[in-house]
DRENDO-1510 file (C-alpha; in Angstrom, 1 decimal, always signed):
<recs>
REC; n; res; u; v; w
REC; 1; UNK; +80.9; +87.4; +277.7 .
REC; 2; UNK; +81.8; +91.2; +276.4 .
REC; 3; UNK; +81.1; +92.1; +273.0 .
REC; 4; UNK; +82.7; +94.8; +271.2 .
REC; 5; UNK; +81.4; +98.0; +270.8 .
REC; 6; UNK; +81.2; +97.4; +266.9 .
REC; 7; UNK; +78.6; +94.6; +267.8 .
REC; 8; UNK; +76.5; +96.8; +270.3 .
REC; 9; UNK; +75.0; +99.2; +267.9 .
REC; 10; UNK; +72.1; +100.1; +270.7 .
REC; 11; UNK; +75.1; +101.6; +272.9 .
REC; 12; UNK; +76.2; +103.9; +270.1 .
REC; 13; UNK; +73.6; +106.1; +271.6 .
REC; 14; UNK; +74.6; +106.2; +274.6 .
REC; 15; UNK; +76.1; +108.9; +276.6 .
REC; 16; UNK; +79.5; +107.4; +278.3 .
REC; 17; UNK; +80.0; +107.8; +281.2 .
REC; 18; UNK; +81.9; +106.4; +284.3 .
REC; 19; UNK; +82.1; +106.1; +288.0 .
REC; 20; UNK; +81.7; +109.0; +289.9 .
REC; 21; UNK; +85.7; +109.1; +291.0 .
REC; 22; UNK; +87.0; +109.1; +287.9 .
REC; 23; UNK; +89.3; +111.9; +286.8 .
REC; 24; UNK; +87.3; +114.0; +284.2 .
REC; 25; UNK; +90.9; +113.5; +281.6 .
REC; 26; UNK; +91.0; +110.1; +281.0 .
REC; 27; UNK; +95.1; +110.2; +280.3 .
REC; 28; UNK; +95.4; +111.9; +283.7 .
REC; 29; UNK; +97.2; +109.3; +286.0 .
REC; 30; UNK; +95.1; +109.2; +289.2 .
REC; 31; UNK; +97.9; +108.5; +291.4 .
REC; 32; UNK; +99.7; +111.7; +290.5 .
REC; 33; UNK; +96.6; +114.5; +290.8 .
REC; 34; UNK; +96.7; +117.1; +293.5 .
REC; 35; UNK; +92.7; +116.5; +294.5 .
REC; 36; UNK; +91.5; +114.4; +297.3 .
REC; 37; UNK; +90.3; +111.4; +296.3 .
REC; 38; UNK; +86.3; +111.3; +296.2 .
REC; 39; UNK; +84.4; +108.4; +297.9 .
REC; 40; UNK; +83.1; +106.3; +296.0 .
REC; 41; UNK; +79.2; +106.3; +295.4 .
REC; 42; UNK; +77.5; +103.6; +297.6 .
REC; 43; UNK; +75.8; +101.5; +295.1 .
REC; 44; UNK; +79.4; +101.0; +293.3 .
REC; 45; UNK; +80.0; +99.4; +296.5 .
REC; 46; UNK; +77.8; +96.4; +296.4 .
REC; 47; UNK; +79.1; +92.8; +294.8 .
REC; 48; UNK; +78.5; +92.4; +291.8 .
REC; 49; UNK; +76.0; +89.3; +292.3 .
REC; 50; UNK; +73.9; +91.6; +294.5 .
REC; 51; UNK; +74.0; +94.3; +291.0 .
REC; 52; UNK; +73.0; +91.6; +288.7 .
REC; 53; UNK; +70.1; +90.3; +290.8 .
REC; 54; UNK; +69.0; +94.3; +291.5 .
REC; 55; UNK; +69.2; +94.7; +287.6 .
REC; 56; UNK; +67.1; +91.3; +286.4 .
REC; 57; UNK; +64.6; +92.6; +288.7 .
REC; 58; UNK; +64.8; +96.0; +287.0 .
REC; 59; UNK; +63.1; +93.5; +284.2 .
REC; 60; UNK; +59.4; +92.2; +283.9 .
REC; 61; UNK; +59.9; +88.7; +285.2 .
REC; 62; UNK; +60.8; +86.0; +282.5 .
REC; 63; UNK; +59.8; +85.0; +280.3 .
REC; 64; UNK; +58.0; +88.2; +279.8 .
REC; 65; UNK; +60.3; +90.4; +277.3 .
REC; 66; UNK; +61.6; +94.1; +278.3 .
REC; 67; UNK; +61.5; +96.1; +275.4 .
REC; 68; UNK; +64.4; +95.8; +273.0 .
REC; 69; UNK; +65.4; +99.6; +272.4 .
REC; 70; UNK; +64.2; +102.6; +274.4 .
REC; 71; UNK; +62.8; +102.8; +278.2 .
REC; 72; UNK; +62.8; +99.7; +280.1 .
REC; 73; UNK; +65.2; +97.8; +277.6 .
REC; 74; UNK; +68.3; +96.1; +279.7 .
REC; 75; UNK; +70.7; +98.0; +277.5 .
REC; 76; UNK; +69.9; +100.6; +279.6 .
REC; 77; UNK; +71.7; +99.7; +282.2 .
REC; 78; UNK; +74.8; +99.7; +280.4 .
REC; 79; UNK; +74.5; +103.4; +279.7 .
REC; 80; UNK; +75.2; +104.7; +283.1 .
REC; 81; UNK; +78.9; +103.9; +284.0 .
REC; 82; UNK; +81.1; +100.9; +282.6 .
REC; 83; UNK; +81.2; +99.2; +286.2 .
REC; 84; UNK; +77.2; +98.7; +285.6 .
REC; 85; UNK; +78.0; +97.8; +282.0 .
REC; 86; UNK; +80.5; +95.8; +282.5 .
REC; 87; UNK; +78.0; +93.9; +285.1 .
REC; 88; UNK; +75.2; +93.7; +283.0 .
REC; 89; UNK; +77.1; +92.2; +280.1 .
REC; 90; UNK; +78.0; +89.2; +282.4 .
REC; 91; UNK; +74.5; +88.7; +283.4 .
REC; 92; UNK; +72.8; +86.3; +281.3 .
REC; 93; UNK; +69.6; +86.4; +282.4 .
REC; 94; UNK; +69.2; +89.8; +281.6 .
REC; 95; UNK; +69.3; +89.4; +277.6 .
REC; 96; UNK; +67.4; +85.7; +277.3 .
REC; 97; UNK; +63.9; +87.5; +276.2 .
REC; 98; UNK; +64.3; +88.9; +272.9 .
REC; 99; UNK; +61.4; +90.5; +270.3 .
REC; 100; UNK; +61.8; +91.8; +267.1 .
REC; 101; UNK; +59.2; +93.8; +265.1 .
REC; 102; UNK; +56.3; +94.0; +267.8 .
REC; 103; UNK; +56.5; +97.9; +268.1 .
REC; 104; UNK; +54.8; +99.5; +265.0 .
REC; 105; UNK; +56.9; +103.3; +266.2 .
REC; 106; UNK; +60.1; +101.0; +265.8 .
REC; 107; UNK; +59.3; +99.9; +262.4 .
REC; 108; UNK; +61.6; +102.5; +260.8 .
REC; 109; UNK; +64.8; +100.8; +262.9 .
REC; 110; UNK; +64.4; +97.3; +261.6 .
REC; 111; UNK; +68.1; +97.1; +260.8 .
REC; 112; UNK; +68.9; +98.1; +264.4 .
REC; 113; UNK; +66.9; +95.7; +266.0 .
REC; 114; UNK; +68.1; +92.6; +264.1 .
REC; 115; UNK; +71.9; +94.0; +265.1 .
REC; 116; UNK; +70.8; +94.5; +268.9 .
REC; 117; UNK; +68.8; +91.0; +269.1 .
REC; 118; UNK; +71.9; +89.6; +268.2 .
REC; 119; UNK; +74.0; +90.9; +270.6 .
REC; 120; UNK; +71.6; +90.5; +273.1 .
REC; 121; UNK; +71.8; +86.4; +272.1 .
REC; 122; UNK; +75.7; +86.5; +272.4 .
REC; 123; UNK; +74.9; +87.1; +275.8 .
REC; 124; UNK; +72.6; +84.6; +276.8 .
REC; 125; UNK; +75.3; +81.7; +277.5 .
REC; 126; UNK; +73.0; +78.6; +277.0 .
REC; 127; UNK; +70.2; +80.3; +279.3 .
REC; 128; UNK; +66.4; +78.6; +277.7 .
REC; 129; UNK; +65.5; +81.6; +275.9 .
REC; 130; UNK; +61.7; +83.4; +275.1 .
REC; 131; UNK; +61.4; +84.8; +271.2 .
REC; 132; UNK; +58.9; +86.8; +269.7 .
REC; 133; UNK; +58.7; +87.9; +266.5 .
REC; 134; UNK; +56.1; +90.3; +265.2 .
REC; 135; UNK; +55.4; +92.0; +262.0 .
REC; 136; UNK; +55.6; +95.7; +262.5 .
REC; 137; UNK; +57.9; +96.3; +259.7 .
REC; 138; UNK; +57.8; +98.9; +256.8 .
REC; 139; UNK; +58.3; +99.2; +253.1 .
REC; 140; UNK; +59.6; +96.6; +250.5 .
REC; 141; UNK; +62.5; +95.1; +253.0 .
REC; 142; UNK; +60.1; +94.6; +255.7 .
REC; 143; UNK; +59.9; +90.6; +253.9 .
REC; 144; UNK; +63.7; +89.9; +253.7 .
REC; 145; UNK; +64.1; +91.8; +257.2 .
REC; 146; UNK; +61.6; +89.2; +258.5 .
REC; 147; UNK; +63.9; +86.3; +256.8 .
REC; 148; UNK; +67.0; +87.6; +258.4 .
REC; 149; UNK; +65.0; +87.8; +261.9 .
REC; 150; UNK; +63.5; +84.3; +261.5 .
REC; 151; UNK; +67.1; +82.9; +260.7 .
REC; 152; UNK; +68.4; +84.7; +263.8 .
REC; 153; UNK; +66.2; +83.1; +265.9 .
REC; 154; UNK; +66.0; +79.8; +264.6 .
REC; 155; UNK; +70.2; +79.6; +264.9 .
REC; 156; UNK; +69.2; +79.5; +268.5 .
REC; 157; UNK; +66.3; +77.4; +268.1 .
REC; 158; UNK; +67.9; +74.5; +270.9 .
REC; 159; UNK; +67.2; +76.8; +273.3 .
REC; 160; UNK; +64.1; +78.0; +272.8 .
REC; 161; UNK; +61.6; +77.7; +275.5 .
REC; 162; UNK; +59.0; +80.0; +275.0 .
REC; 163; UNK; +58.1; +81.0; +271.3 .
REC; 164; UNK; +55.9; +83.4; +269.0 .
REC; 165; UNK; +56.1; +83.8; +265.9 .
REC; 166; UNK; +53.8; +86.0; +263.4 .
REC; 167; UNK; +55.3; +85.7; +259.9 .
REC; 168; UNK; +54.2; +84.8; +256.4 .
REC; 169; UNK; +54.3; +81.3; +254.9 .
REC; 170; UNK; +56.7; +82.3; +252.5 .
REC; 171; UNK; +58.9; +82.9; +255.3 .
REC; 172; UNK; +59.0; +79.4; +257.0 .
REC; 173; UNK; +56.5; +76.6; +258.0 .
REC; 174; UNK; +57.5; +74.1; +260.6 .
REC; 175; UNK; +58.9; +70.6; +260.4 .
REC; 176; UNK; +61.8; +70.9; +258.1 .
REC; 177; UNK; +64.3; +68.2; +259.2 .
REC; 178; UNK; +67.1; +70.6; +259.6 .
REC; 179; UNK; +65.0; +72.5; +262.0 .
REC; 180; UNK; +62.9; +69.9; +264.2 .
REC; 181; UNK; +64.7; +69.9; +267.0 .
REC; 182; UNK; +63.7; +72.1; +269.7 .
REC; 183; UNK; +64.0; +70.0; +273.0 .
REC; 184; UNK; +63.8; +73.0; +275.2 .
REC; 185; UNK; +60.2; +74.2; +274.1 .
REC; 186; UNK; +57.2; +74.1; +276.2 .
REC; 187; UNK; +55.0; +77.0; +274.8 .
REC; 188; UNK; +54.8; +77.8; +270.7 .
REC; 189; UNK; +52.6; +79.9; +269.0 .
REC; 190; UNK; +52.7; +79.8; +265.4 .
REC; 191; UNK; +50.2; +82.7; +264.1 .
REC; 192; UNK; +50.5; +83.9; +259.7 .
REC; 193; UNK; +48.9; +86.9; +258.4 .
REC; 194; UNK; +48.5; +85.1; +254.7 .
REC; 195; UNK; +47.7; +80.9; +254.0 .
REC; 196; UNK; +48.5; +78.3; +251.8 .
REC; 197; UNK; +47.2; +75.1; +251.2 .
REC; 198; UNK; +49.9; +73.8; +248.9 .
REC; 199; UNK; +53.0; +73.5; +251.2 .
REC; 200; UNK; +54.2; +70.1; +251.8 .
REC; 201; UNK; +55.6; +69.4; +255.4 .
REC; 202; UNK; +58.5; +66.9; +256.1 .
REC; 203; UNK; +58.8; +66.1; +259.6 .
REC; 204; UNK; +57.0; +66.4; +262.9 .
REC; 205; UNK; +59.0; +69.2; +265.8 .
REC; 206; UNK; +60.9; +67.1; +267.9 .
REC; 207; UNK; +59.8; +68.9; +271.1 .
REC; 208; UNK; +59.5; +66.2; +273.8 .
REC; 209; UNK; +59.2; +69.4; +276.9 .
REC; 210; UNK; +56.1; +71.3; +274.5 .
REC; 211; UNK; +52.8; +70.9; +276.4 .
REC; 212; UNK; +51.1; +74.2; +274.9 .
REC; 213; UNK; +50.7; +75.1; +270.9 .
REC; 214; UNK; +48.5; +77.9; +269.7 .
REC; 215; UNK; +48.2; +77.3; +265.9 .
REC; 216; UNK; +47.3; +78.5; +262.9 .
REC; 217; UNK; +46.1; +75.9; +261.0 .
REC; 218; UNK; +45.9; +77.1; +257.1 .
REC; 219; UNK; +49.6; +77.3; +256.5 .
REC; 220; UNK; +50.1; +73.9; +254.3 .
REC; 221; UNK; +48.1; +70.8; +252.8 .
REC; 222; UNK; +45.2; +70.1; +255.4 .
REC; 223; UNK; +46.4; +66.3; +255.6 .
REC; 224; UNK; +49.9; +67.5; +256.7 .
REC; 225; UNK; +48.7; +70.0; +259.3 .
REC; 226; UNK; +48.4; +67.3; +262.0 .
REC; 227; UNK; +51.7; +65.9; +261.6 .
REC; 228; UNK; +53.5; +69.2; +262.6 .
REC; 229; UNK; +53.0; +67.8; +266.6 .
REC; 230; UNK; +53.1; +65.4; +268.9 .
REC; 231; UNK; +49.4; +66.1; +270.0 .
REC; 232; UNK; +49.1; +64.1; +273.4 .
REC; 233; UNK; +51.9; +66.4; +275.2 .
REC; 234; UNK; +49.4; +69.1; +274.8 .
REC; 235; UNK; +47.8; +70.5; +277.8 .
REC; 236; UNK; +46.5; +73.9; +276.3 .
REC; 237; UNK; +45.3; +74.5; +272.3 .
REC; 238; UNK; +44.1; +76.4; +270.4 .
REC; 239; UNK; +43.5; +75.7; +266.9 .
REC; 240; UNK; +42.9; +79.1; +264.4 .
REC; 241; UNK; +42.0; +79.5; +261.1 .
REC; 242; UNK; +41.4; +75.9; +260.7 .
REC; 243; UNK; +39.0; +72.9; +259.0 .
REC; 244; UNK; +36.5; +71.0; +261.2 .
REC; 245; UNK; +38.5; +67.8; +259.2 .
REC; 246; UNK; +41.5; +68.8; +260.4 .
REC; 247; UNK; +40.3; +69.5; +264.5 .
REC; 248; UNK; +38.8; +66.0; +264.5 .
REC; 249; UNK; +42.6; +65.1; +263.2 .
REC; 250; UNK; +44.3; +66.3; +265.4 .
REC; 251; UNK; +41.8; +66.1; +268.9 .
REC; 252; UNK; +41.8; +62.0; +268.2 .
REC; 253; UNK; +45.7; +62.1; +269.5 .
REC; 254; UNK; +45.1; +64.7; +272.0 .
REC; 255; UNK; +43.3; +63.3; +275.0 .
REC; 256; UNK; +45.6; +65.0; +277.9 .
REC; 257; UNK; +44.2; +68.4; +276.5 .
REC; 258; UNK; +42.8; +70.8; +279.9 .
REC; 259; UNK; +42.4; +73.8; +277.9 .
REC; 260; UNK; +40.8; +74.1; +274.3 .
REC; 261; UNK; +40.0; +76.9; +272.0 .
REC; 262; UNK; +38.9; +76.2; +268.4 .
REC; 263; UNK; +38.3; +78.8; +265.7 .
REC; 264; UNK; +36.5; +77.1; +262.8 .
REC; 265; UNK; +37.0; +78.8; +259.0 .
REC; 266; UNK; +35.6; +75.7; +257.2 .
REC; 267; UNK; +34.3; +71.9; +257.7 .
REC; 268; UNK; +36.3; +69.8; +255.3 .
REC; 269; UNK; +36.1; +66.3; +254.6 .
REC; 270; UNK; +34.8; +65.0; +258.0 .
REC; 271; UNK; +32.0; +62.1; +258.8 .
REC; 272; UNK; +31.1; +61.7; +262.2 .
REC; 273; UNK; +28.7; +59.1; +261.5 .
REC; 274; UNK; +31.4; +56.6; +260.8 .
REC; 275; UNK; +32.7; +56.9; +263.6 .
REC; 276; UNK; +32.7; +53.9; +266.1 .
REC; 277; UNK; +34.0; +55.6; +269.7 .
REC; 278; UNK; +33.7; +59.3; +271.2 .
REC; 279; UNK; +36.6; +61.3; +272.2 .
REC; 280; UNK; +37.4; +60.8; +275.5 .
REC; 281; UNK; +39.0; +64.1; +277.5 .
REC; 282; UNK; +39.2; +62.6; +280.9 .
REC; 283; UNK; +41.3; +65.8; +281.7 .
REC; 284; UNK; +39.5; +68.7; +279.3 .
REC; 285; UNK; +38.4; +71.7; +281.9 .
REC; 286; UNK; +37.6; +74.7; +279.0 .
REC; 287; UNK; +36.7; +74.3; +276.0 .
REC; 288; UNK; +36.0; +77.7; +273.7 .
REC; 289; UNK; +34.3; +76.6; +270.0 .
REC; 290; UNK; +33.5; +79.7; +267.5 .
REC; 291; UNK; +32.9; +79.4; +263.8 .
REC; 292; UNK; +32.9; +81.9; +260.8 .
REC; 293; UNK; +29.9; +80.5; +259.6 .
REC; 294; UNK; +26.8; +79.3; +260.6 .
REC; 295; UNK; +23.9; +76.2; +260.8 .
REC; 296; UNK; +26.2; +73.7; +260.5 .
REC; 297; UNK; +25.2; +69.7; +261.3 .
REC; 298; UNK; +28.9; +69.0; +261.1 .
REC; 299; UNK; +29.1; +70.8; +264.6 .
REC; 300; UNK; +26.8; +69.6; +266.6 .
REC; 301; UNK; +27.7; +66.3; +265.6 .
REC; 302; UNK; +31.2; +67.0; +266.5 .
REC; 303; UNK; +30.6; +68.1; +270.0 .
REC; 304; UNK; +28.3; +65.1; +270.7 .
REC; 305; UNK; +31.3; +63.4; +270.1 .
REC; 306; UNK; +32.9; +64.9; +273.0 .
REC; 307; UNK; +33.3; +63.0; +276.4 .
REC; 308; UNK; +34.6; +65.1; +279.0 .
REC; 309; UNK; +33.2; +64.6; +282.6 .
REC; 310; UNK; +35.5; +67.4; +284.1 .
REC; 311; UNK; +34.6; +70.3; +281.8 .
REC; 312; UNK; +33.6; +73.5; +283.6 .
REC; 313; UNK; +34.2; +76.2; +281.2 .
REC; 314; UNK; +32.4; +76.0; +277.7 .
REC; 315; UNK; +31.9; +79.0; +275.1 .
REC; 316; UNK; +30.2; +77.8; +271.9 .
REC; 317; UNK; +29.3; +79.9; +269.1 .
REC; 318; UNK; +25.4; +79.4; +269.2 .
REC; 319; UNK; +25.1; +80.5; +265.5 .
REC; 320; UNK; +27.5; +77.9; +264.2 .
REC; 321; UNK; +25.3; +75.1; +265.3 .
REC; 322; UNK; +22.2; +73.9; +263.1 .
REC; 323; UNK; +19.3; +76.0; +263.2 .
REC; 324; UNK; +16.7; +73.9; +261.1 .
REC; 325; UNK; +14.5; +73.6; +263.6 .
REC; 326; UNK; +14.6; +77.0; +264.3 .
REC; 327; UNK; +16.0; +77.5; +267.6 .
REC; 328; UNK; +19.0; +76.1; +269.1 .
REC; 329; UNK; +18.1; +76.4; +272.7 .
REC; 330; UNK; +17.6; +72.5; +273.1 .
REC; 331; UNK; +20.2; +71.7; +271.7 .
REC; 332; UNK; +22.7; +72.7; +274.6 .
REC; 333; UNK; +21.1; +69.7; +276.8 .
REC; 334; UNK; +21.7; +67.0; +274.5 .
REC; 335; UNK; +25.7; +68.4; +274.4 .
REC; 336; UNK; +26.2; +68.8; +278.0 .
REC; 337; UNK; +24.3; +64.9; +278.2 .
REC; 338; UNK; +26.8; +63.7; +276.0 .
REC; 339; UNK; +29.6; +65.2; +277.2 .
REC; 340; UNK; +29.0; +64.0; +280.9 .
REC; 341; UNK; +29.8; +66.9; +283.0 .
REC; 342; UNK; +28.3; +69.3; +285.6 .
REC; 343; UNK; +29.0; +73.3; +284.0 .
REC; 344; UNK; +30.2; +75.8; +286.2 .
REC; 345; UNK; +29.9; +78.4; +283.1 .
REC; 346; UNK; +28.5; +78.2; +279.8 .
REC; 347; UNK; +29.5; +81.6; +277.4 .
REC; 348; UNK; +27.1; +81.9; +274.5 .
REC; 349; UNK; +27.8; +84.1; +271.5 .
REC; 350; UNK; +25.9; +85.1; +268.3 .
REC; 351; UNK; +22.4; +83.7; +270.7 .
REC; 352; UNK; +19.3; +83.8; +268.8 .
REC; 353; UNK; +17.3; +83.4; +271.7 .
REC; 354; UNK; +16.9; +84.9; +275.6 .
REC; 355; UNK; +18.9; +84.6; +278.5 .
REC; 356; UNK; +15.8; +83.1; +279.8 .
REC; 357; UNK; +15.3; +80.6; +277.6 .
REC; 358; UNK; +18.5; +79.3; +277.5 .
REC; 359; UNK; +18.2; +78.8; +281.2 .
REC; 360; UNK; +14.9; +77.5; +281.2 .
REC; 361; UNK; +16.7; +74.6; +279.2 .
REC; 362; UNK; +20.1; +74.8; +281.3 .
REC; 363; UNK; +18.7; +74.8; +285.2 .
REC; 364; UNK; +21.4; +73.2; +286.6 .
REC; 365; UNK; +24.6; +75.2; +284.9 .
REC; 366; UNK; +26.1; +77.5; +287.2 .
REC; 367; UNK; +26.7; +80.7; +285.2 .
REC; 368; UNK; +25.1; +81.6; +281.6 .
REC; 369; UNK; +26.5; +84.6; +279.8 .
REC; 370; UNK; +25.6; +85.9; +276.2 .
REC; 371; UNK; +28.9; +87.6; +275.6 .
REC; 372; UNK; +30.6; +87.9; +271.7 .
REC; 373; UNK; +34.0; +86.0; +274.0 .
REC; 374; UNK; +34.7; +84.0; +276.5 .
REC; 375; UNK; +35.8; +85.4; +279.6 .
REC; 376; UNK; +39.4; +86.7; +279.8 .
REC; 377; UNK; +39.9; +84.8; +283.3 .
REC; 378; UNK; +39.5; +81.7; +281.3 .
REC; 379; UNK; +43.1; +81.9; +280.0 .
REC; 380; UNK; +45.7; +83.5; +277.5 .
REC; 381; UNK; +45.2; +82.6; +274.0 .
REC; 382; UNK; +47.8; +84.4; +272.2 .
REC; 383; UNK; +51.4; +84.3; +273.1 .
REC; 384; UNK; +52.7; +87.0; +271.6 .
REC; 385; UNK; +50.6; +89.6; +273.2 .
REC; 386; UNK; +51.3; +88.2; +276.3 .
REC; 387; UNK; +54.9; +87.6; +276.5 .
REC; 388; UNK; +55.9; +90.9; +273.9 .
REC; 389; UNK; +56.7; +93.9; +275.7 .
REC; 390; UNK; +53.6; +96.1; +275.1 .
REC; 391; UNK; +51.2; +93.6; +273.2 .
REC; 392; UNK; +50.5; +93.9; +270.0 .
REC; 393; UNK; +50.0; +97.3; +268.4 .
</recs>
């Protein structure tokens, strides 16, 4: 597919240039000039398959995205003779990772990235495509240039297989009918830099491929929250900004889950006591539980709750759990008991007490760290980081 030049704003810039036996006038007739004809350069040589393959390697792997403007970007290659540009706008693959907004030194071009991300899409064919949207915008437009970016991506929503997003609630919440269906998807992140607890929710993402969701969890009516998903694809969680009420929700109809971070903001309405069976996570291997606050019952009840035989990984937030008696030390025991399992590593934050003394309590656990996080090895927790070009600034 070639696009015009009128729709390739990024190759304004460029300097034009062509293969190295071109005739420097571009009327001249190259039959009819008087100099020997120069040899082609080697590298204009090679098929064009063999040039598309060198130039999606020239790209971090997918779904990783190159950046969109500058260094590194694919419209680079375009830039150095129309044979290569010519090339690289036949290549798919090359254009299928897009972000927008992730850089804050771009934040003065927002208008120029919205034009090139959607030229890049034009190119894509019906590849499955990685998006990531950021929020490194500036002044009063940055909120309708984040609209206009959100709509861009979501015209192409079918094909999205990897996806993060960092926008405001006012900009879109999931599960409106028109926009369920995403049958590509197998990894969303969903991150807002504001809440609400008033939006309403209409529908659950049909998204039958979708085994990881990183989510914020403060974006509409608690209630609602856990009918965004089908919770028992998951595989790998993580649940921010979010009611205990709302976990317990949401973990009853995820028992396939192998990798599990919660970030706890508030309890809600949640009674343990009533209930009749534990949670069963036959599969569960991490599990990473932090709270912004502290000496809550509410917890420790919720993680006796927990039945997961195969855990090896688990980072609790000591100062979350209830202190009355003083120390919390003992309580680690009766968790590990009740879950069933044999730790290979148990992360503490926000201790009150020795290293010693928690492994006077905890002889037979592998590894015993007091660290503020859980190790990095454990896994990837936000998306957008990860898969944008340069992280988040």
């Amino acid at each position: 597919m070639t696009s015009s030049t009128a729709a390739q704003p990024e190759e304004t810039r460029a300097i034009r240039s062509t293969s190295p036996n071109a005739p420097e006038n571009p009327n001249a007739d190259p039959s009819s000039t008087n100099a020997p004809e120069q040899p082609l350069h080697p590298i204009l040589t090679l098929p064009n398959e063999l040039m598309s393959e060198i130039f999606i390697r020239y790209l971090p792997p997918y779904p990783h995205c190159p950046p969109l403007l500058g260094d590194g970007s694919p419209t680079k290659l375009t830039q150095i003779c129309r044979h290569w540009r010519q090339i690289a706008h036949h290549t798919p693959a090359l254009w299928r990772a897009v972000e927008l907004f992730m850089l804050l030194r771009h934040a003065d071009f927002m208008e120029l990235q919205l034009d090139t991300a959607s030229a890049w899409l034009l190119r894509t064919g019906g590849l499955p495509l990685c998006v990531v949207l950021g929020n490194s915008t500036s002044g009063r437009a940055g909120q309708d240039h984040a609209r206009n970016a959100l709509r861009l991506l979501l015209d192409h929503r079918t094909r999205w297989e990897y996806a993060a997003l960092h926008l405001s609630v006012a900009t879109w919440v999931p599960g409106h009918p028109t926009e369920c269906d995403m049958p590509m998807l197998r990894e969303f992140d969903l991150k807002y830099w504001d809440t609400s607890t008033e939006n309403d929710l209409d529908g659950t993402l049909n998204a039958p491929a979708l085994s990881t969701a990183f989510l914020d969890c403060d974006f509409a009516r608690p209630e609602l929250v856990p009918l965004v998903l089908t919770w028992s694809q998951m595989t790998r969680l993580c649940l921010r900004h979010s009611r205990l009420s709302v976990v317990a929700a949401i973990l009853r109809d995820a028992p396939n889950v192998v990798q599990c971070n919660i970030l706890l903001t508030a309890i809600g309405e949640v009674d343990f006591g009533a209930q009749q069976d534990p949670w069963k996570f036959e599969r569960l291997e991490t599990l990473v539980v932090t709270a912004g606050f502290s000496d809550c019952a509410e917890v420790d009840a919720f993680l006796l709750a927990f039945r997961a035989p195969n855990l090896r990984c688990l980072h609790v937030d000591a100062d979350m759990l209830d202190h009355r008696a003083g120390k919390n030390a003992a309580t680690f025991p009766k968790i590990l008991a009740a879950m069933g399992c044999h730790l290979e590593q148990l992360s503490i934050s926000n201790a009150n007490q020795s290293f010693e003394e928690f492994r006077a309590v905890l002889p037979n656990v592998g590894r015993i760290d007091l660290q503020q996080r859980p190790p990095e090895e454990w896994g990837v927790w936000a998306l957008r980081a990860h898969y944008g070009s340069e992280g988040s600034e």
